[in-house]
matplotlib code that plots the C-alpha trace (Angstrom):
import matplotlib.pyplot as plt

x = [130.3, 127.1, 125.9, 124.4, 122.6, 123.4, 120.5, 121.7, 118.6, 118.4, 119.3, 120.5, 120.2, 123.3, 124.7, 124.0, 124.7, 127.8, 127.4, 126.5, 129.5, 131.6, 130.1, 130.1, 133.5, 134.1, 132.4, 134.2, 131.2, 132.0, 129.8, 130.3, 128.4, 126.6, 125.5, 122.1, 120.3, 116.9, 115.5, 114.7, 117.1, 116.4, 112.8, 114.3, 116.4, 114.7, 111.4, 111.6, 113.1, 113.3, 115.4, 115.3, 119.2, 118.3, 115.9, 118.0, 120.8, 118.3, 117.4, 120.9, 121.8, 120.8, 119.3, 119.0, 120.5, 118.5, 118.8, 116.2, 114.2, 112.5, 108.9, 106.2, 102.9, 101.8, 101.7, 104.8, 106.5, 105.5, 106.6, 110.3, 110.8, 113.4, 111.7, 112.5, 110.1, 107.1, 104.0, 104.3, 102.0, 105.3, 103.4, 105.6, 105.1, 106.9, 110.6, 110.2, 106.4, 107.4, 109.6, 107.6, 105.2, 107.1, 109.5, 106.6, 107.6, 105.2, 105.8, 107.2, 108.9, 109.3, 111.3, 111.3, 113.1, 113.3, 117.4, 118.8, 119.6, 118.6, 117.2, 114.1, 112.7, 108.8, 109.3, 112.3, 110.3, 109.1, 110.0, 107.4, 107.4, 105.3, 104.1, 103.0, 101.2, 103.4, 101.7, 97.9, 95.8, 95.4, 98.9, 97.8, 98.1, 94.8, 93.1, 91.3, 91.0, 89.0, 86.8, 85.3, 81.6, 81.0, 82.8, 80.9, 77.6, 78.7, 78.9, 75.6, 74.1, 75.9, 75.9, 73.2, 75.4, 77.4, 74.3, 75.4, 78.3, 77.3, 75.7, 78.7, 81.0, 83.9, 86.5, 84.7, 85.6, 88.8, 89.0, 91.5, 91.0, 91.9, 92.4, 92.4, 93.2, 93.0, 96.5, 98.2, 95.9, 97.2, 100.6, 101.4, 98.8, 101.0, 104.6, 103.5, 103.0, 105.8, 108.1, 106.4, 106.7, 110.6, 111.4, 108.9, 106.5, 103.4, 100.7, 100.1, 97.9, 95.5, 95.0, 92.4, 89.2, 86.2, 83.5, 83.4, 85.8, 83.6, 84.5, 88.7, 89.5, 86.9, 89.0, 91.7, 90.6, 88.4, 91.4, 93.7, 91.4, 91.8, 95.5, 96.2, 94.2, 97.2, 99.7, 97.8, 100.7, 100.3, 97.4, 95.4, 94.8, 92.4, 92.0, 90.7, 93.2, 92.2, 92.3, 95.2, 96.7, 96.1, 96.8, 100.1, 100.3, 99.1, 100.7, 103.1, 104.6, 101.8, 102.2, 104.9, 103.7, 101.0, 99.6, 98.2, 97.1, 99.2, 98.3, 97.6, 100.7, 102.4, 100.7, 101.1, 104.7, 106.0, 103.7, 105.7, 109.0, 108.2, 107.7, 111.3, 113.6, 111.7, 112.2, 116.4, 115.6, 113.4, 114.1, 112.5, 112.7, 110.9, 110.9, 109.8, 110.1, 113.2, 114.2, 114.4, 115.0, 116.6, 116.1, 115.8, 112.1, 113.2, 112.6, 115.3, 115.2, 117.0, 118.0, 120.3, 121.5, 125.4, 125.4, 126.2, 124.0, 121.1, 121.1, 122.0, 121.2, 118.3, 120.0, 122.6, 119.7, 118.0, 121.8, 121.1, 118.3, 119.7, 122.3, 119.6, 118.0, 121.3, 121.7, 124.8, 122.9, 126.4, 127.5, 123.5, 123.9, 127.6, 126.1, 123.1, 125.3, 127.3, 124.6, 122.7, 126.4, 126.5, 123.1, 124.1, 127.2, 125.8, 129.4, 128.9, 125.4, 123.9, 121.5, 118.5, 119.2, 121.1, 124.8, 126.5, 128.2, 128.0, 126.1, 130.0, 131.1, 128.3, 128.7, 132.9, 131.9, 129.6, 132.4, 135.0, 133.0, 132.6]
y = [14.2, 13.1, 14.0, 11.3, 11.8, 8.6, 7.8, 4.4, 5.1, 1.9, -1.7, -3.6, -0.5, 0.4, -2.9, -3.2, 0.4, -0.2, -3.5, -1.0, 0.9, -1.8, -2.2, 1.4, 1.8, -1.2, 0.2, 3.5, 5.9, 9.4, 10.6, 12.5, 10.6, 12.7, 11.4, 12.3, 12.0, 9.9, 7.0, 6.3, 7.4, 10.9, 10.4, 9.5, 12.4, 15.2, 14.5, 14.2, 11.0, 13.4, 16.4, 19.5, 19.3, 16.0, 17.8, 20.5, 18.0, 16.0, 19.4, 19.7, 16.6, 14.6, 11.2, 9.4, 5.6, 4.7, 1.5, 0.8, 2.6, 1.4, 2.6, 1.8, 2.7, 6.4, 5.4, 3.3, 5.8, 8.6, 6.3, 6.0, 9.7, 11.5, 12.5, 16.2, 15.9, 13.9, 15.5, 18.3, 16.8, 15.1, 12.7, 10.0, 9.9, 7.6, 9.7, 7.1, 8.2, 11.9, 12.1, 10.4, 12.7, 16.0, 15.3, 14.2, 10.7, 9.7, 6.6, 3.2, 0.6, -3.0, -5.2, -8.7, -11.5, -14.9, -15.4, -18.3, -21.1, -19.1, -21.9, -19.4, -19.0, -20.3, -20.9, -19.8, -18.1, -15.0, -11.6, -9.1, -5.0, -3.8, -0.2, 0.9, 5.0, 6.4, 9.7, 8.9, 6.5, 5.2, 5.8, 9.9, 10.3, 12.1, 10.5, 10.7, 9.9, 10.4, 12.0, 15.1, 15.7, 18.1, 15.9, 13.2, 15.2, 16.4, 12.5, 11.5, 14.4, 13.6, 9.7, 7.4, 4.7, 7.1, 6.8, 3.8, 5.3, 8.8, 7.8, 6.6, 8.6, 10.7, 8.8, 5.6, 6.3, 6.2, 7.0, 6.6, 8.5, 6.9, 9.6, 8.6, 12.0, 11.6, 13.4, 10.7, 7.2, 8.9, 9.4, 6.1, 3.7, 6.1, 5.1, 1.7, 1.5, 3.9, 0.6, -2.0, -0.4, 0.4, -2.9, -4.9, -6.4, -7.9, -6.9, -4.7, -5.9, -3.2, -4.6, -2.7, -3.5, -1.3, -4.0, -3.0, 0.5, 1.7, 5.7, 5.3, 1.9, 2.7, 5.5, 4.2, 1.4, 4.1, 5.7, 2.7, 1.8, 5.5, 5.2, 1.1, 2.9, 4.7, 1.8, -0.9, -3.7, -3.7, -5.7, -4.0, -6.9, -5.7, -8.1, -7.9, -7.4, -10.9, -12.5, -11.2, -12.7, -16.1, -16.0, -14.5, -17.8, -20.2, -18.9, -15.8, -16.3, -15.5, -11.8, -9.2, -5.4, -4.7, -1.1, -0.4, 2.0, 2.6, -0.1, -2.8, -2.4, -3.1, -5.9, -7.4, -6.3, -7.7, -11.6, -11.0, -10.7, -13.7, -15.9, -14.9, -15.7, -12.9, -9.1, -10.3, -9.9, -6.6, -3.5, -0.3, 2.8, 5.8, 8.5, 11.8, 14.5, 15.6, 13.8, 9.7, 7.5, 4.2, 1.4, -2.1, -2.6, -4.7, -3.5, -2.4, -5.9, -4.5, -8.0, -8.7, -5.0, -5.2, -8.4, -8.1, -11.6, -10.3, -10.9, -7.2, -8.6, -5.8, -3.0, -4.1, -4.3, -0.5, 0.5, -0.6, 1.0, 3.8, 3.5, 3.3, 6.5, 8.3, 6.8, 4.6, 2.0, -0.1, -0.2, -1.0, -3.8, -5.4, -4.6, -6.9, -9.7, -9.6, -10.1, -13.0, -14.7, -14.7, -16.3, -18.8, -19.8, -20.2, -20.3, -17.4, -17.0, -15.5, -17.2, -17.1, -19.5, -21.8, -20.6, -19.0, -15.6, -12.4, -9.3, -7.8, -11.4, -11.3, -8.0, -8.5, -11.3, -9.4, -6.8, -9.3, -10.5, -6.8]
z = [127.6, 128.9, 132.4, 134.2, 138.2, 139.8, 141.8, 144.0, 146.8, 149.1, 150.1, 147.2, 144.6, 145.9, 145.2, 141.7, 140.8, 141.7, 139.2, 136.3, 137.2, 136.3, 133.0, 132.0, 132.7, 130.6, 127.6, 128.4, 128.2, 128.1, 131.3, 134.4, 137.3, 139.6, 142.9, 143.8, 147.8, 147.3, 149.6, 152.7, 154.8, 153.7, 154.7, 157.9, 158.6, 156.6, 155.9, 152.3, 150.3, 147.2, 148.8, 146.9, 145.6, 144.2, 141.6, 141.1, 139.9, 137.8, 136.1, 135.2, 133.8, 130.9, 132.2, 135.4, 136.5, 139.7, 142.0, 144.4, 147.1, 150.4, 150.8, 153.8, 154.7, 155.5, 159.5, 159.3, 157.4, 160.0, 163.4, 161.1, 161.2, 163.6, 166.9, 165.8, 162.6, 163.8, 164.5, 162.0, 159.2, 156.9, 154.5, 153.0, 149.7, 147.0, 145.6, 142.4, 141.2, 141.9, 139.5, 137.1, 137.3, 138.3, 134.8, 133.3, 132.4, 130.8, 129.2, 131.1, 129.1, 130.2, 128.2, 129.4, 127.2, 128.0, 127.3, 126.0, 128.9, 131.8, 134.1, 135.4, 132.3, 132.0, 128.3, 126.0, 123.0, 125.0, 124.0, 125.6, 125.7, 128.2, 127.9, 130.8, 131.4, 133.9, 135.5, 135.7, 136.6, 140.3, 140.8, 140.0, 143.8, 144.0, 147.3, 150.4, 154.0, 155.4, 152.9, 152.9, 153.6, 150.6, 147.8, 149.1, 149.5, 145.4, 144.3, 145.8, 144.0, 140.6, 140.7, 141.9, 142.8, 145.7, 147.6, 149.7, 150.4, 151.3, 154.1, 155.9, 157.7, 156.5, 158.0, 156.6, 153.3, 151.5, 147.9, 145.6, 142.3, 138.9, 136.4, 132.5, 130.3, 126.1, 126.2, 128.4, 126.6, 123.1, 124.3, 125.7, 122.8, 119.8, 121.7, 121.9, 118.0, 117.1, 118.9, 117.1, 114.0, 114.7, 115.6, 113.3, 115.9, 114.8, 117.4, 119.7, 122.5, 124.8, 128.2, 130.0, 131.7, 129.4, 130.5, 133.8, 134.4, 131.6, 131.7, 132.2, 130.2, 127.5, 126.8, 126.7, 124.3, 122.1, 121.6, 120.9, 117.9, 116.4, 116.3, 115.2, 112.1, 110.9, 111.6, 109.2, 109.3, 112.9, 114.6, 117.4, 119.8, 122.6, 125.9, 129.5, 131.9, 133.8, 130.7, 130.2, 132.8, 132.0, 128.3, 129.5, 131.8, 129.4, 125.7, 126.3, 123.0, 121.0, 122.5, 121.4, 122.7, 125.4, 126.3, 129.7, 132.3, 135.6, 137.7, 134.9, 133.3, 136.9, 137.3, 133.8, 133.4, 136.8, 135.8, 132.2, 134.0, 136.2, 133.0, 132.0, 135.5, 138.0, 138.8, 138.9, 135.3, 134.6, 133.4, 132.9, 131.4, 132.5, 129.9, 129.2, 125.9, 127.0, 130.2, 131.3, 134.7, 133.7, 136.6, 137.3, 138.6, 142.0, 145.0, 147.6, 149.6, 152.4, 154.3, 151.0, 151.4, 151.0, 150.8, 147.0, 146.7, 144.2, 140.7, 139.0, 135.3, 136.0, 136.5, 133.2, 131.7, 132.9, 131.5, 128.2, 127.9, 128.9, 126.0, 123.9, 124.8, 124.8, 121.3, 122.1, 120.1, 119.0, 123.0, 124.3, 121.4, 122.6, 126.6, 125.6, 124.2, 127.0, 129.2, 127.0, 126.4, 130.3, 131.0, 128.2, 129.5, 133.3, 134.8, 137.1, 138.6, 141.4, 144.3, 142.2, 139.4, 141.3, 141.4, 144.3, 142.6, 143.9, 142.0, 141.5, 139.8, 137.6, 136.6, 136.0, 133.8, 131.7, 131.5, 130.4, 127.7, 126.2]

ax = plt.figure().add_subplot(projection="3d")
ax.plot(x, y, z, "-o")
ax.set_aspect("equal")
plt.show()
């Protein structure tokens, strides 16, 4: 029996939890379900969105299904506090990108599929798999402000191009550091080839930004052409990230896998789930060596909290994936056909494409048809 920390966090990630909860006892999966504290109203009342027991369950279980958290600025996030914790130096920081980096994470997967008669789709021939690094890059937390005199003092000294900048004030400058490592570029360019050649995609499409972020994307790109070498039936595509947004715009179908950094492959991977009904339809899995977070890649939209109105076709999906990972491939297969057979039918819809369901409706009618 697997053990599975159920993560619900905020807003709407509790209502389509409970939407994957239907499913999964459809398919009868033998798993214990273990509630887990994360979000923010644990930031609220304890200072910490990720409480201690929360890791200690994760390290005791084998995966993790997560809904949705709420996440504000540093000040906002500070004011939000209870009067009994402010003023003693609590720092928001985001529960989600913690345990990416904390279980090591490393690699982000983004399927999004344009299915059959969905009325969002952009065009009805796109199947894209984003990878996306998961632990470095700008979202590698390393940052300052303001920013202290002798780091600055050190950059003037080391780079020519600091000078403008050095002369400023501390609290002037805010710096945000974006780390590239040849561990973490191999890891994530290698998973991204070991997919297409598992599930006999043609290309395999690096989207960085080498002409201008020479030192971090070079790397990554460098690297990228070192590995396509061993995988010679695959094609190493390599593109711009600006570009890559308007080829992704203008001819999405000529695309199959794209490779990024942190920030990139956020951006590219939430424009790629636009083209294929919005973020109602995007999934992602967070995985590690010997640990994964499954979740739909929504926010927490907390005015549709508990309303049961937002489309949870994300979160089915995060639960397929998570089937996958477990190696339930035959009920991640019958889940997925469920869920296409659904969209293709359009009977029972939610808000966003036009039908007036609720997220449980949808989900009992993906359960039916399983």
């Amino acid at each position: 029996m697997y053990k599975i920390a159920w993560l619900p966090g905020d807003g709407v990630g509790i209502d389509v939890m409970e939407a994957a909860k239907i499913v999964l006892d459809t398919l009868k999966l033998e798993a214990e379900y273990i509630h887990g504290d994360i979000g923010w109203e644990f930031w609220k009342s304890e200072g910490d969105p990720l409480p201690q027991r929360t890791i200690e369950l994760l390290n005791n279980t084998d995966c993790a299904l997560f809904g949705a958290i709420t996440s504000k600025p540093k000040d906002e996030a500070a004011k939000e506090l209870d009067p009994s914790l402010q003023g003693k130096g609590l720092v928001y920081s985001s529960p989600i990108v913690r345990l990416r980096q904390m279980f090591d994470l490393h690699t982000n997967l983004r399927p999004c599929k344009a299915y059959k008669g969905n009325p969002l789709n952009y065009k009805d021939n796109i199947d894209l798999v984003i990878f996306r690094e998961n632990t470095e890059g700008l979202y590698s937390g390393v940052e300052f402000n303001p920013t202290p005199r002798d780091l600055m003092d050190m950059l003037k000294e080391k780079h020519k191009k600091f000078e403008r900048f050095a002369a400023m004030s501390e609290e002037d400058v805010a710096m945000s550091l974006r780390i590239f490592t040849k561990k973490g570029c191999t890891r994530i360019v290698r998973d991204a080839f070991e997919y297409a050649k598992k599930t006999g995609r043609p290309s395999v499409t690096v989207v960085e930004k080498p002409n201008v972020i020479r030192e971090t994307s070079g790397m990554m790109v460098r690297i990228a052409r070192e590995i396509a070498k061993e995988y010679p039936g695959i094609e190493l595509w390599e593109t711009n990230v600006d570009a890559m947004c308007m080829w992704l715009v203008k001819n999405p179908e000529n695309y199959s896998v794209l490779v990024s950094s942190n920030m990139f492959g956020d951006i590219i991977s939430d424009l790629s789930a636009q083209l294929v009904g919005g973020l109602g339809f995007a999934s992602s899995a967070n995985i590690g060596d010997d640990y994964a977070v499954f979740e739909p890649t929504h926010g927490s939209a907390p005015k549709y909290a508990g309303q049961y109105k937002v489309n949870p076709m994300a979160m089915l999906l995060a639960t397929k994936l998570m089937l996958e990972w477990l190696g339930e491939t035959d009920m991640a297969a019958r889940l997925e056909n469920a869920v296409a057979s659904v969209i293709e039918e359009g009977r029972v819809r939610t808000y966003d494409m036009g039908g007036s369901n609720s997220t449980l409706e949808v989900a009992e009618e993906v359960a039916r048809k399983l």
